[in-house]
ZAMARGU-4260 file (C-alpha; in steps of 0.2 Angstrom, whole numbers, plus 5000, padded with zeros to 4 digits):
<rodrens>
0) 4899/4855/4951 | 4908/4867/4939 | 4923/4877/4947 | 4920/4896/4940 | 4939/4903/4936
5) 4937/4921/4931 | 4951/4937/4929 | 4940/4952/4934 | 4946/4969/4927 | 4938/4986/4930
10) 4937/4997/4911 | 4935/5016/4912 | 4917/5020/4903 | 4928/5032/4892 | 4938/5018/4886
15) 4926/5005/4880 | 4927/5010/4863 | 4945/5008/4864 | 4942/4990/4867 | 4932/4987/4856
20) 4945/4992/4842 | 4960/4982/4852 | 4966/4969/4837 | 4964/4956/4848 | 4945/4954/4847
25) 4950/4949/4828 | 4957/4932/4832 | 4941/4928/4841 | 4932/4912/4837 | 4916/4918/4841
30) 4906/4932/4846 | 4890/4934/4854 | 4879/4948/4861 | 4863/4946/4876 | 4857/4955/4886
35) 4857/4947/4906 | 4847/4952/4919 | 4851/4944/4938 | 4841/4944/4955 | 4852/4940/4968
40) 4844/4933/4984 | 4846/4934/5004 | 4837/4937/5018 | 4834/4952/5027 | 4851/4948/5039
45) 4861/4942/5026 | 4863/4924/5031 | 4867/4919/5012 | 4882/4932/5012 | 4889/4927/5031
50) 4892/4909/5025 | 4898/4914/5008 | 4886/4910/4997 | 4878/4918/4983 | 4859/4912/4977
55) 4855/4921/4959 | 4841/4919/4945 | 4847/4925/4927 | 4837/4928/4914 | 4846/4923/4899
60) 4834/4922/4882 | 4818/4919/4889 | 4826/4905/4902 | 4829/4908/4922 | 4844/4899/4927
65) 4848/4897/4945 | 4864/4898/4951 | 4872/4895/4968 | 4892/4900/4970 | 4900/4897/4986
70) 4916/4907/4993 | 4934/4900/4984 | 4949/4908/4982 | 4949/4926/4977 | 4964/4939/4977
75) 4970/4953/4966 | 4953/4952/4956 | 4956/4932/4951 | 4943/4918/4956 | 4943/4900/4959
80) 4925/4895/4968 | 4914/4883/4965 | 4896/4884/4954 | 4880/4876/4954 | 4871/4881/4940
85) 4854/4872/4935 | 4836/4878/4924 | 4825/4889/4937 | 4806/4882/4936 | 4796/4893/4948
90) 4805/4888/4964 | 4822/4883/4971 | 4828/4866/4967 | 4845/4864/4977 | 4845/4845/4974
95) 4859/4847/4961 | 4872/4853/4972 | 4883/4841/4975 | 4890/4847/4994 | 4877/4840/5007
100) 4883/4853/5019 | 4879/4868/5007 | 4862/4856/4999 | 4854/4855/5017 | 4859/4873/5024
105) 4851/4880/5009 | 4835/4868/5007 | 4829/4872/5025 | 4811/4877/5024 | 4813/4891/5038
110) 4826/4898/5026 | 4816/4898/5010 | 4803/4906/5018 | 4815/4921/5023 | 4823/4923/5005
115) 4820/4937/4994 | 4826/4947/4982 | 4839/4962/4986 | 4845/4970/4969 | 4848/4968/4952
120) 4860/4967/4940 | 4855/4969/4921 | 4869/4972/4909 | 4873/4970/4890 | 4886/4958/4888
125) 4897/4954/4875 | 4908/4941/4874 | 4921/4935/4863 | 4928/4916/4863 | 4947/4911/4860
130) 4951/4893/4855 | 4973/4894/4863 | 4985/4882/4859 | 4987/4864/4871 | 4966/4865/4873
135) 4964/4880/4882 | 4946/4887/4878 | 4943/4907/4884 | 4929/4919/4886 | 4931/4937/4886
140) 4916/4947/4890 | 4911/4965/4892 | 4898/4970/4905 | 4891/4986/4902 | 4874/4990/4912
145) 4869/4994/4931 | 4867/4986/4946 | 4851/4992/4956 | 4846/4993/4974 | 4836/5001/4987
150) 4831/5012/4971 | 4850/5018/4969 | 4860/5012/4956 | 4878/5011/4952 | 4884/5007/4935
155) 4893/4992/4928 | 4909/4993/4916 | 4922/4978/4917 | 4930/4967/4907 | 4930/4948/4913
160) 4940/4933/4906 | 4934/4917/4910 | 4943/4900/4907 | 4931/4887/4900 | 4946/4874/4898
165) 4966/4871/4900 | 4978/4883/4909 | 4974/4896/4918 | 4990/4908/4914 | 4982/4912/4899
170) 4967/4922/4908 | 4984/4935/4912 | 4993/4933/4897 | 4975/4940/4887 | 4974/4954/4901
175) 4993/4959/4898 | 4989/4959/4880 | 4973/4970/4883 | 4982/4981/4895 | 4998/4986/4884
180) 4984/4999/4876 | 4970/5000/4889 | 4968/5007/4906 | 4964/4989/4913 | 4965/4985/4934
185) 4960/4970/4941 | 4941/4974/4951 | 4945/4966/4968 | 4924/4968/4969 | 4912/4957/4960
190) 4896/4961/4954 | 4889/4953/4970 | 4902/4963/4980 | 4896/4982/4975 | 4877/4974/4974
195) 4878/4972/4994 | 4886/4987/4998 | 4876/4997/4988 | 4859/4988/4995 | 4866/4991/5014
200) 4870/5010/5007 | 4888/5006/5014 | 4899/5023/5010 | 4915/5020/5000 | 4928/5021/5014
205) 4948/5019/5012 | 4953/5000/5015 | 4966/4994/5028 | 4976/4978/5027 | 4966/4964/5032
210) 4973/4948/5043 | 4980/4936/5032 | 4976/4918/5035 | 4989/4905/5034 | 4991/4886/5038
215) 5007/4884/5047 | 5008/4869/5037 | 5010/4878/5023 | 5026/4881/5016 | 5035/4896/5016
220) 5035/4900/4997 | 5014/4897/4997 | 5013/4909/5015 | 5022/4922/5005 | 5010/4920/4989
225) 4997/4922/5001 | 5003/4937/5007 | 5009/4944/4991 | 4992/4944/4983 | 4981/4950/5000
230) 4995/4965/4997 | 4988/4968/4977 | 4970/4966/4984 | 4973/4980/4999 | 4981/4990/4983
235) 4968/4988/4970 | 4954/4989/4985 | 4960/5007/4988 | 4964/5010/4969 | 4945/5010/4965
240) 4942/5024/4980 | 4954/5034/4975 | 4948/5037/4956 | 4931/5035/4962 | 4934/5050/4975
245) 4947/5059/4966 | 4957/5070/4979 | 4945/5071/4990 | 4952/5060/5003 | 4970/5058/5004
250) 4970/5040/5014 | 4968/5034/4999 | 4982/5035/4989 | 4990/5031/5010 | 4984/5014/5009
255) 4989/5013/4993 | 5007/5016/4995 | 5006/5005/5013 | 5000/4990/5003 | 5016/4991/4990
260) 5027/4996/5006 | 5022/4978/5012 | 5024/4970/4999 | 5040/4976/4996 | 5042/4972/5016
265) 5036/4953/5011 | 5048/4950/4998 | 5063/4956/5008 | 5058/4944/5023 | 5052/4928/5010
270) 5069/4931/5001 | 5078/4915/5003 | 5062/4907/5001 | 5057/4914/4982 | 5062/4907/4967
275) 5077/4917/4958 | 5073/4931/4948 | 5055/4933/4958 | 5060/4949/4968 | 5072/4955/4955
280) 5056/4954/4943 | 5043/4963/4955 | 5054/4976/4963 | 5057/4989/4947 | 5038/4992/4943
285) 5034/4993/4962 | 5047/5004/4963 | 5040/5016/4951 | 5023/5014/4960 | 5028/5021/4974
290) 5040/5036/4965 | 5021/5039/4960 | 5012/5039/4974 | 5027/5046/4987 | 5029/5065/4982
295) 5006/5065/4983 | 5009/5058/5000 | 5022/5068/5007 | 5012/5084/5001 | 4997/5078/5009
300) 5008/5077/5026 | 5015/5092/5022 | 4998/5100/5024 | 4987/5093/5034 | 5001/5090/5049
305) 5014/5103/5047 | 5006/5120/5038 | 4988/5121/5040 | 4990/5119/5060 | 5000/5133/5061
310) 4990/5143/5050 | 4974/5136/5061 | 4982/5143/5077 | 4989/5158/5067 | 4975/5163/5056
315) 4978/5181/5053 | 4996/5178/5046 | 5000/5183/5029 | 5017/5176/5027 | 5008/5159/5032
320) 4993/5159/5023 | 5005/5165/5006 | 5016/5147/5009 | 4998/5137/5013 | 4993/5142/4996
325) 5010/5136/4987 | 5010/5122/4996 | 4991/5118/4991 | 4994/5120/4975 | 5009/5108/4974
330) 4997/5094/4984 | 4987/5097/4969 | 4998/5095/4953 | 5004/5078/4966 | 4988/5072/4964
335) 4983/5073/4949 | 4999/5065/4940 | 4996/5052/4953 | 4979/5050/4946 | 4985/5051/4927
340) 4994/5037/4932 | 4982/5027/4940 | 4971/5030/4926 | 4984/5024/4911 | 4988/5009/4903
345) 5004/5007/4914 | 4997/5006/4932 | 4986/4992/4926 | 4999/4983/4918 | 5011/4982/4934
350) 4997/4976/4944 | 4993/4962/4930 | 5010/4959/4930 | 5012/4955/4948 | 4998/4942/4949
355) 5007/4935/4934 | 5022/4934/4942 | 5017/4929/4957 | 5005/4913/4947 | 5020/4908/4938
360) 5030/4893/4939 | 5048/4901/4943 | 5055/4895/4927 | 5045/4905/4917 | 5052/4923/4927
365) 5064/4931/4920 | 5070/4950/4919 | 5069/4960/4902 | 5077/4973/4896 | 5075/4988/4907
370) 5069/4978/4922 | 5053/4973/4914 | 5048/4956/4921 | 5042/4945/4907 | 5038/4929/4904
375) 5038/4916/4892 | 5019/4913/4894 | 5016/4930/4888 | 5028/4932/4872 | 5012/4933/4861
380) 4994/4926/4863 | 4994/4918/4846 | 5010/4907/4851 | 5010/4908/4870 | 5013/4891/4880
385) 5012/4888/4898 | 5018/4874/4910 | 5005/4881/4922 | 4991/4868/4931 | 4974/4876/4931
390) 4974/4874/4949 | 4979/4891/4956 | 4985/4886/4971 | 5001/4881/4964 | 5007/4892/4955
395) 5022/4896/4968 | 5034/4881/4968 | 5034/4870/4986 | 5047/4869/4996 | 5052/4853/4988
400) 5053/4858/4972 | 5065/4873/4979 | 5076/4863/4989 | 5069/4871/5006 | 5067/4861/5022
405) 5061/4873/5035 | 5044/4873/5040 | 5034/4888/5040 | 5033/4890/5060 | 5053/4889/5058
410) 5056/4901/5045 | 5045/4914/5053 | 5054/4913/5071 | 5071/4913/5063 | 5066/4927/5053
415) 5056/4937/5067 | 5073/4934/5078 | 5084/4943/5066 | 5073/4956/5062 | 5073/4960/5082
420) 5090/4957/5083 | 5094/4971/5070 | 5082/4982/5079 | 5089/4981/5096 | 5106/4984/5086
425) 5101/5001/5079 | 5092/5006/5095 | 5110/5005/5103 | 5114/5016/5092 | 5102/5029/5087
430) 5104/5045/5096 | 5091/5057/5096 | 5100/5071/5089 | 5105/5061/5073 | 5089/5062/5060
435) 5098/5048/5051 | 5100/5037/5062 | 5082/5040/5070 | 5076/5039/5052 | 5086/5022/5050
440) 5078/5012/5065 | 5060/5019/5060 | 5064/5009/5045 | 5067/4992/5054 | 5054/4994/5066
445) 5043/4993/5052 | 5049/4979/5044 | 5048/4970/5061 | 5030/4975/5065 | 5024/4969/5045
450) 5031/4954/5048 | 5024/4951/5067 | 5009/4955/5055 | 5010/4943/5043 | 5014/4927/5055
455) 4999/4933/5065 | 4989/4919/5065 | 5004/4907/5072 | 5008/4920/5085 | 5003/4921/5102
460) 4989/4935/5103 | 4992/4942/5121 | 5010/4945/5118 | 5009/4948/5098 | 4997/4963/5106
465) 5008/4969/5116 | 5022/4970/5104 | 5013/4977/5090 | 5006/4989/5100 | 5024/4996/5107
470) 5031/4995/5088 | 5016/5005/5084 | 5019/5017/5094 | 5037/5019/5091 | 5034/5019/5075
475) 5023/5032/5074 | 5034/5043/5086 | 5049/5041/5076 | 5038/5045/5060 | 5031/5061/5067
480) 5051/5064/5070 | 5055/5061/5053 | 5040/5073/5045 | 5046/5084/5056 | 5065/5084/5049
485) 5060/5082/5032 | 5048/5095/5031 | 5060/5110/5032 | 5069/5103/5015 | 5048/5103/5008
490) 5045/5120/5013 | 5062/5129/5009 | 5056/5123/4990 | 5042/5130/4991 | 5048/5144/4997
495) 5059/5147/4984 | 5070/5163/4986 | 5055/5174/4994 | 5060/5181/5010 | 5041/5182/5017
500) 5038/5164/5014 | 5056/5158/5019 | 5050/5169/5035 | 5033/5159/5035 | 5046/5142/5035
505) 5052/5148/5051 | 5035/5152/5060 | 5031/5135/5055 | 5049/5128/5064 | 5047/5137/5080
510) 5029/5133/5082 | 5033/5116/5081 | 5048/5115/5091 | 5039/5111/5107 | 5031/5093/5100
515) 5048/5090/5091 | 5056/5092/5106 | 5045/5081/5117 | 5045/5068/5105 | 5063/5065/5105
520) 5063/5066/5124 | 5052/5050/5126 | 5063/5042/5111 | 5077/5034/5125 | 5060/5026/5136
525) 5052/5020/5121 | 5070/5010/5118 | 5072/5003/5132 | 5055/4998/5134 | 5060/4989/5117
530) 5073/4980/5121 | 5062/4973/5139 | 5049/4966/5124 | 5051/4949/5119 | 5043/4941/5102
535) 5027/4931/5102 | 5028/4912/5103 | 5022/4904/5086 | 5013/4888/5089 | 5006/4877/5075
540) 4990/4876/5085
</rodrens>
């Protein structure tokens, strides 16, 4: 068995011949061009994919191979999973796979006889082999062809660096090389991922956050490298729908800037768990993220929940339909320098950079000039040296290494109770007819429903229920609020000094001004329901 460790990145069409010229390439050992043409095989219910497995022929200069992967670690468009790969001679042979449970499952002859053929892949590739200092052997290789299915076919264009041999951090010191000029992301989908969706003619859909499994045996740095990189795969998940659907639906760029909130959330509760220099590293380029994807937001709340109901429910207005129409027009110019930066060089690079970091042993995190985390492993590829294991799984430092002694179970409760404590805190004091302060409590609820989120699997599900679905509620209340209170500053801008729209502004005030008010009358029972709500017992079972 042969573990298959793999950087996925997606490359715009319109910038492969940009890549081809990137300097890099130069200091190859070796090039080589094929062309590859894979069948990928399940049976009609997709009992290969339920288990993990994927079963695939490739023809590869007049030879089949067969190859047999089986579900590893994958997160921000990196790999780790086992590979069985043997000579195809008319018929499946799983006798070379070296797990009994995977051997059997697959050679049962009622699950043969299902098998078939569900789509294609057929590609040009080009690939590119870098002999790294300390024995480190990479492939680089550019995919450029279709995948076909259920007589659709969607097209391939991606970028994947694979390490043949030695440490593992130089699969991201290559992709930050590549990304400084090219508009590089890491694909969070393989080849076999769009293959099924497009074979089940699934539609592309905005991705929420996904439960996070974690051992509570882990320890706390490892639960929060877990959490960190599920956070990149909800951000590069939504990333791809958002270019590929442009401004047609704004959720988009909402889980987007939900993924980096949580993240942001993770590394505020993991603090005195991280390494020094982890979060003072990450926070700057998340920060710009979001001053990215924040104003496109807002404008889409802008609309959609403040100005076109009111232009809805008063359709013959003038004033209103004027202000709709600015307003629509500033959504617009939001979105498109959001997708100019999701497009350039610079977005792909502060995702690269993150999975870097957060694969990194601490000692080799530091802050550059202007708040640009770099590392030592990524000086310059020619020169670059790395302390890194090739076993992903520990790049974050254990708790011994850190000096830390709690157990995960004990962290989270600690953590959980000073969250709520500051909660209730600010509940005391919030009064409905301070926006601040309203505004301020929103903020800490949040912060304690991500992290009931996060310890989900060590929480009790009945009352973890419970809770989340009261924080979620508040939350949501208090959000409405806050839209509400912010929206006048939005408007007046768009407004500018014109009497008629700054009129239009105040239809739009006193139309809501009936919700507004009925929300901050439930505020004081939604507290006090609050404060009746205790947090969810975390067991190790």
């Amino acid at each position: 068995m042969a573990e298959e460790i793999e950087l996925k990145l997606a490359l715009p069409e319109d910038a492969q011949r940009n890549f081809l010229r990137h300097p890099l390439l130069q200091q190859a050992a070796r090039k080589q061009s094929y062309r590859l043409t894979n069948l990928y095989y399940d049976t009609p219910a997709r009992e290969l994919r339920q288990r993990g497995i994927a079963l695939r022929l490739r023809e590869h200069g007049g030879f089949w191979l067969q190859s047999v992967k089986c579900a590893g670690q994958r997160a921000g468009g990196i790999s780790a999973r086992p590979e069985w790969e043997t000579p195809y001679a008319g018929h499946f042979d799983f006798a070379a796979i070296d797990d009994p449970a995977v051997r059997d499952w697959l050679s049962r002859p009622k699950l043969l006889a299902r098998i078939a053929p569900v789509f294609e892949t057929n590609f040009q590739r080009t690939a590119w082999t870098f002999e790294l200092p300390r024995g480190t052997r990479v492939e680089l290789a550019l995919d450029r062809g279709w995948i076909v299915a259920n007589g659709q076919r969607q097209a391939i264009s991606e970028i994947e660096i694979e390490l043949l041999a030695g440490e593992a951090m130089q699969l991201f010191v290559m992709a930050q090389t590549l990304a400084q000029r090219i508009p590089l992301a890491p694909a969070p989908q393989s080849k076999a991922d769009r293959g099924y969706r497009l074979w089940q003619q699934l539609p592309a859909a905005p991705v929420k956050a996904a439960p996070i499994p974690l051992a509570a045996s882990a320890a706390p740095a490892d639960a929060f490298r877990a959490i960190a990189l599920a956070c990149l795969d909800h951000l590069q998940q939504n990333h791809l729908g958002a270019l590929a659907c442009d401004s047609a639906d704004p959720e988009y760029i909402h889980q987007m800037r939900i993924s980096t909130r949580r993240l942001r959330a993770a590394l505020r509760l993991f603090g005195p768990q991280l390494p020094d220099g982890l979060a003072a590293a990450l926070l700057p380029p998340l920060s710009e993220l979001m001053a990215v994807l924040g104003p496109a937001r807002d404008l889409d709340v802008l609309l959609a929940e403040i100005a076109a109901p009111v232009l809805t429910a008063l359709p013959d207005e003038p004033r209103l339909a004027a202000l709709v129409g600015i307003i629509t027009e500033r959504r617009f110019v939001a979105r498109q320098e959001a997708m100019r930066f999701m497009r350039s060089p610079r977005y792909g690079g502060i995702v690269l950079q993150a999975l870097a970091i957060l694969h990194a042993q601490p000692e080799t995190v530091k802050v550059g000039a202007g708040g640009t985390a770099i590392s030592r492993t990524a000086a310059n590829l020619g020169t670059a040296t790395s302390r890194h294991a090739a076993n992903l799984g520990t790049a974050l430092p254990d708790a011994a290494l850190m000096g830390a002694t709690q157990t995960l179970i004990e962290f989270a409760q600690n953590r959980l109770r000073r969250l709520r404590k500051k909660v209730l805190a600010l509940a005391g004091e919030t009064r409905v007819d301070n926006p601040s302060s309203l505004h301020a409590l929103r903020i800490d609820i949040k912060r304690l429903r991500y992290a009931l989120e996060f310890f989900t699997p060590l929480a009790s599900p009945k009352a973890l229920r419970r809770m989340l679905l009261h924080l979620t509620r508040l939350q949501d209340a208090l959000g409405q609020i806050n839209d509400l209170a912010s929206a006048g500053e939005l408007l007046m801008s768009c407004a500018d000094d014109d009497p008629r729209l700054r009129e239009a502004v105040t239809l739009i005030g006193g139309w809501h001004g009936p919700r507004h008010h009925k929300l901050l009358k439930a505020v004081p029972a939604g507290l006090k329901q609050l404060g009746r709500l205790r947090l969810p017992k975390l067991t190790a079972a």
